[in-house]
N, C-alpha and C positions, 0 to 999 in steps of 0.2 A: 592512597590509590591514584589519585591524580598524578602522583609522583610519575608512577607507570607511565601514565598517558603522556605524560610532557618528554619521557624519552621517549617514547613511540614516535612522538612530534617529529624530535630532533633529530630520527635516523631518518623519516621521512624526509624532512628537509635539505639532510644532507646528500640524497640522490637524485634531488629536485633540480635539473639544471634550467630549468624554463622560469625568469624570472617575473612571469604574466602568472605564473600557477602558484610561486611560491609567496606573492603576496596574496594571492587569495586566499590562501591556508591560511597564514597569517592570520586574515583578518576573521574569520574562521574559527579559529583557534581562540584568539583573542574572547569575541562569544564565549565560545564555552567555557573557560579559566574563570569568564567574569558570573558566570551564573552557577558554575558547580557540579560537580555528579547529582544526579537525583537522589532521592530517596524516598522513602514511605511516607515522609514528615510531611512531604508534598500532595496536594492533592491531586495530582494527576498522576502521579504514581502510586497513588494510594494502596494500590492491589499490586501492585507489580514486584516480582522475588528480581533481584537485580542483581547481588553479589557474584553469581557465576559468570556475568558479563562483566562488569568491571574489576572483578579480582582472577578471572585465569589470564593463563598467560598467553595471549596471545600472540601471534609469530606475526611481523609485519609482510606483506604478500611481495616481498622483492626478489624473493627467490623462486617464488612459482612459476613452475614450467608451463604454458598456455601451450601445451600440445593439442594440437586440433584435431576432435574425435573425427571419425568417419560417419559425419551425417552430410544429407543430401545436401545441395545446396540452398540459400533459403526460396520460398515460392514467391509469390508476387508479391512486391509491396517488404521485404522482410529485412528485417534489423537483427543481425545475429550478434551477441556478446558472449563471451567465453570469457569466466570467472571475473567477469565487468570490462573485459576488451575487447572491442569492437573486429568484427572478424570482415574483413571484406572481401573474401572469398567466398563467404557460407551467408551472404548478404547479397540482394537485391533491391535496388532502389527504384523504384517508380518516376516519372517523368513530373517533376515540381518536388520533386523531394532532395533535402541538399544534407551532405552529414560532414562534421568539423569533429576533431579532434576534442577534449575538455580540456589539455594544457592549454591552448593556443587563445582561450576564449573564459577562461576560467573569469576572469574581472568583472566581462561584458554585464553583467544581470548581477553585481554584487545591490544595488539596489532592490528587487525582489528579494532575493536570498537573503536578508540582512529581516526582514517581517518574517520570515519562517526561521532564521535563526533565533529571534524572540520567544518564539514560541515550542523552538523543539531541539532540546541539547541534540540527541541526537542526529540530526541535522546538520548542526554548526561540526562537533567533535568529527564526524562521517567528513563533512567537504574538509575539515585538517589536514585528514591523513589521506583525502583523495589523490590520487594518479591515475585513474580512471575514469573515462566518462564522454560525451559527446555531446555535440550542439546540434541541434534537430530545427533546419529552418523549411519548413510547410508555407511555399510561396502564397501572394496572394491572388485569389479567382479563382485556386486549385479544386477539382472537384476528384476525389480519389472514388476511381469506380470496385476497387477490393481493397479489403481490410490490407492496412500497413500493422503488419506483424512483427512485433518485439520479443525476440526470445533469449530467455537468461540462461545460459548454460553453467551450472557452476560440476566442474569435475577436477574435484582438489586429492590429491593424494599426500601433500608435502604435510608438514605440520600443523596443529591448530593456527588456523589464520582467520585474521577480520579483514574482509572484502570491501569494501565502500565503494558506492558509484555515484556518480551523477548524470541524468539524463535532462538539460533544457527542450523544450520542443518551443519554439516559437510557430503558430498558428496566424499568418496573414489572414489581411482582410478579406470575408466573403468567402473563404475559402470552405471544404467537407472533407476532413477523415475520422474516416472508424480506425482504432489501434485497438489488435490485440495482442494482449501480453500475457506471456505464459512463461512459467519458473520446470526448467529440468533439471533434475539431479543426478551424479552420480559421482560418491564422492567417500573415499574411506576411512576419511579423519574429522573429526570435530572443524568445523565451517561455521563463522559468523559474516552473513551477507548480509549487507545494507545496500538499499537505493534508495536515493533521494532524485523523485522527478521534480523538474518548475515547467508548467505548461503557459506560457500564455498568450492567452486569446483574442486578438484585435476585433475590432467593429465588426461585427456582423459574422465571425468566424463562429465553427461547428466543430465539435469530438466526441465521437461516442467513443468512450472509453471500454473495453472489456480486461477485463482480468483473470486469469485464472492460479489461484495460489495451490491449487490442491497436491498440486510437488509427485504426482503420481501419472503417468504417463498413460493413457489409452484406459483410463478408468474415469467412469462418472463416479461424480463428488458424495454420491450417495451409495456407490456400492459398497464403501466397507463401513457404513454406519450400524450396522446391527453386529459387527463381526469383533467380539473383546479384543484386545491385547493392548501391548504398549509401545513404546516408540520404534518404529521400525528397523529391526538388526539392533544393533546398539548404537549406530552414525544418529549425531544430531546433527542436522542443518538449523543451526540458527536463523532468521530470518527479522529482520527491521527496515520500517520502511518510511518512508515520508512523500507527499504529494502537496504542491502547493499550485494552485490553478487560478491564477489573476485574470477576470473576466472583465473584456470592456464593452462598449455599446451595444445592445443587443446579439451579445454574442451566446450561443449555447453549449452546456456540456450535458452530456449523459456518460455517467456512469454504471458499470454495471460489476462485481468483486465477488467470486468465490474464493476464501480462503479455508483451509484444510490444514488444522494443527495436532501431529503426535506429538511435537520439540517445543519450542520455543517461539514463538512471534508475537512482534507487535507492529504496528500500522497506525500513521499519524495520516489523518488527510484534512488538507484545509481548503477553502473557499472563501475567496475576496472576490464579489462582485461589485464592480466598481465605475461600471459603465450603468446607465439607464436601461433598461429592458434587458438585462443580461438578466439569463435564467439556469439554475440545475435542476438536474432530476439523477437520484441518488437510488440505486437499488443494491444489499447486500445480500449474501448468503456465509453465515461463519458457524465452523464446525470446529468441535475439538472433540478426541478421542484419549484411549490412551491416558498415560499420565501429561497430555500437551496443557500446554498454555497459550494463549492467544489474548490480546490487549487490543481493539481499536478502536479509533478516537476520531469524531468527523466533528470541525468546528466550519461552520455557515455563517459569514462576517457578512450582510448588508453595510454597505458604502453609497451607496444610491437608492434614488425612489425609481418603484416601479418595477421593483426586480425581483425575482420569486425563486422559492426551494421545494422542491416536493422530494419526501427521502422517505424510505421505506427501509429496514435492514434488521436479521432473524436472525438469529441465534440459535444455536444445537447444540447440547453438550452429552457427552456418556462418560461411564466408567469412573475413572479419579480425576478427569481431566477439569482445567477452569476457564470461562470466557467469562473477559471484562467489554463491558459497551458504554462507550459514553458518545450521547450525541449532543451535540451545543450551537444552538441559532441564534445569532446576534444583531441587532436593528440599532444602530448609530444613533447621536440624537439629530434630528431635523430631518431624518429620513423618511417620507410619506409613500404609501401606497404598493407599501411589501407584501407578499402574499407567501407565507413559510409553515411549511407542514415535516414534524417530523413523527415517525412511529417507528416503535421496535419492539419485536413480537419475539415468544423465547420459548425453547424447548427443554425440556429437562430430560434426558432417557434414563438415567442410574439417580438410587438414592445419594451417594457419591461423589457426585456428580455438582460442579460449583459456578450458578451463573451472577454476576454483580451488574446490573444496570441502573444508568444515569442519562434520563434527559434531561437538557438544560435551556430556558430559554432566560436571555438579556436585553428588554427592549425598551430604547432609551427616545421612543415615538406613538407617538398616540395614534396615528393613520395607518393602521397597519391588521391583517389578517395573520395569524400565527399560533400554532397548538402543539401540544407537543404530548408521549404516552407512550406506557410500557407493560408491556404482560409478562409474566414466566408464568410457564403451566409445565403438563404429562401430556401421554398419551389420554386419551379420552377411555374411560373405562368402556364405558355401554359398548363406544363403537369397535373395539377389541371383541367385545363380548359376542357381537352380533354378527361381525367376520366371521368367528370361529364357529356359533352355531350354523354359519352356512357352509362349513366344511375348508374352511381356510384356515390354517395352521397360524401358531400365534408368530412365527419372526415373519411369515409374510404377509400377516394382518397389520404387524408394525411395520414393515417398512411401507406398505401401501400409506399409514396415514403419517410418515415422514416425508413419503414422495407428495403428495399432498399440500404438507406443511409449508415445503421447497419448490414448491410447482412456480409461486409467483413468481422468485427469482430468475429461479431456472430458466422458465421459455423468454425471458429478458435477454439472455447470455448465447 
């Protein structure tokens, strides 16, 4: 199967004429050759059906036409990509905000990249075969008074193709932006999209991060949770992602992730805090329906004293569908006065219905505050029970205690 891959490499390579980009791949490449395709043997893939990703045949994206739908142009603050290229027509940049091309800059940050290629093939094999991508520099002092909006457009008609992007955001000092990033689709052929962000954070800088995976256009994340079926039409969008967020001196992130699986997804996000008083706070909402599958994975590396996690993140699952969760918080040795909290709280709606969770903690420090904990449960019988005898029908007795269950996240987002 690698075989595959390594030509994949090579045609890649041979349209590459930017010699800044095509040693990145390289080195890139190199990573993943040295570490392997995953498998189940691994414990990070332990759960995860792999074979349809690494055994079809996927079409390299050199042929796709980037015809530009007919949407508005973006609003304030907006980063528009089309099938992972950067659209500067349907984009609007706010005043402190700069965007660079990913050939031209592709090297710049192979030091970050090179700690998230350790840890996440896909990552390494995605920047390989990258031709896509951008450098995102958030001046420093900048204070963004509306959300700088990221939007993915993937609308593929050509053949089954793998997408890869990469989005750096460099984050000066003291600076404040909110990013929201949201995925639309429209697309009539088997689509495997990858993005791999690298955020990082200088002294004193801020991100609220929002997300929205839910791949459904003018619908809350909760209206088709009680609604059976299976993957929407027969179109998979595949969906893989990675985030790697290098925190320095007091600097903050907040994040906040609804994701929404009929197909196929998985989601790596990582945390190096690596400055003193650098702090996250971590809130998720993950759904799967249908026959979907969804996989994610948040690792919390302490590098310094005095730095703190608070994470919170729910699980839903109905139908046939599976959610895997693993959360992992790490404290270095010599590191004092960490304060790290993780929980993950889970839902089950169908007997069918398959959730696998893993909290992890690694603390190699004795000065330090940190817990970690996980529930799968149902619905609550009695309180179905007690809806109903007040004259509330049972699919809106459940959804009241799924809206309920997803309240916390929600008014986060």
């Amino acid at each position: 199967m690698l075989a595959q891959w390594s030509d994949y490499f090579a045609t890649t390579q041979a349209r590459v004429q930017n010699a800044t980009l095509k040693a990145a791949q390289q080195y890139a490449f190199d990573f993943a050759l040295k570490h392997g395709l995953p498998t189940r043997q691994q414990e990070d893939w332990r759960y995860t059906p792999t074979q349809h990703l690494w055994q079809a045949a996927w079409q390299s994206d050199a042929e796709l036409e980037n015809k530009v739908p007919p949407f508005e142009k973006g609003g304030p603050g907006g980063i528009c990509l089309l099938n992972g290229t950067y659209q500067p027509d349907l984009s609007h940049l706010p005043d402190g905000v700069k965007v660079e091309i990913w050939e031209n800059n592709a090297t710049k940050h192979l030091a970050s990249n090179e700690k998230l290629y350790v840890r996440s093939f896909l990552a390494s094999m995605a920047d390989a075969l990258c031709t896509r991508g951008l450098l995102v520099t958030i001046q420093a002092d900048v204070q963004l008074a509306e959300p700088l909006q990221l939007l993915h457009i993937i609308d593929n008609s050509a053949a089954s193709v793998f997408l890869p992007v990469h989005i750096h955001i460099e984050f000066g000092e003291n600076c404040f932006v909110e990013i929201y990033e949201k995925f639309s689709k429209s697309t009539v052929t088997p689509t495997w999209y990858h993005v791999t962000r690298s955020f990082v954070l200088q002294d004193g800088a801020q991100c609220v991060h929002k997300m929205d995976y839910s791949q459904e256009e003018g619908k809350s994340p909760l209206a088709p949770l009680l609604q059976r079926g299976g993957i929407l039409g027969e179109i998979e969008v595949k969906r893989t992602s990675a985030l790697w967020v290098t925190q320095k001196t007091q600097s903050r992130y907040e994040g906040v992730c609804i994701a929404r699986a009929q197909a196929w997804q998985r989601d790596e996000y990582y945390f190096s805090l690596e400055g003193i008083l650098a702090s996250t706070k971590w809130r998720g909402l993950y759904e799967t329906t249908g026959r979907g599958f969804n996989e994610v994975r948040h690792t919390f590396l302490h590098h310094a004293s005095q730095t703190s996690s608070d994470i919170v993140y729910k699980g839903i699952a109905q139908d046939t569908s599976e959610l895997v969760l693993n959360g992992h918080i790490e404290v270095k040795k010599g590191i004092e006065k960490v304060d790290a909290h993780l929980t993950n709280r889970n839902l089950l709606l169908s007997k069918a219905a398959k959730i696998n969770t893993k909290p992890e903690l690694k603390i190699y420090a004795d000065d330090v505050k940190c817990s970690h904990g996980a529930t799968v449960g149902q619905l609550d019988a009695e309180a179905l029970f007690y809806m109903r005898s007040r004259g509330i029908d049972e699919p809106a007795a459940r959804l009241l205690l799924v809206d309920a269950f997803a309240a916390e996240i929600l008014d986060e987002l």
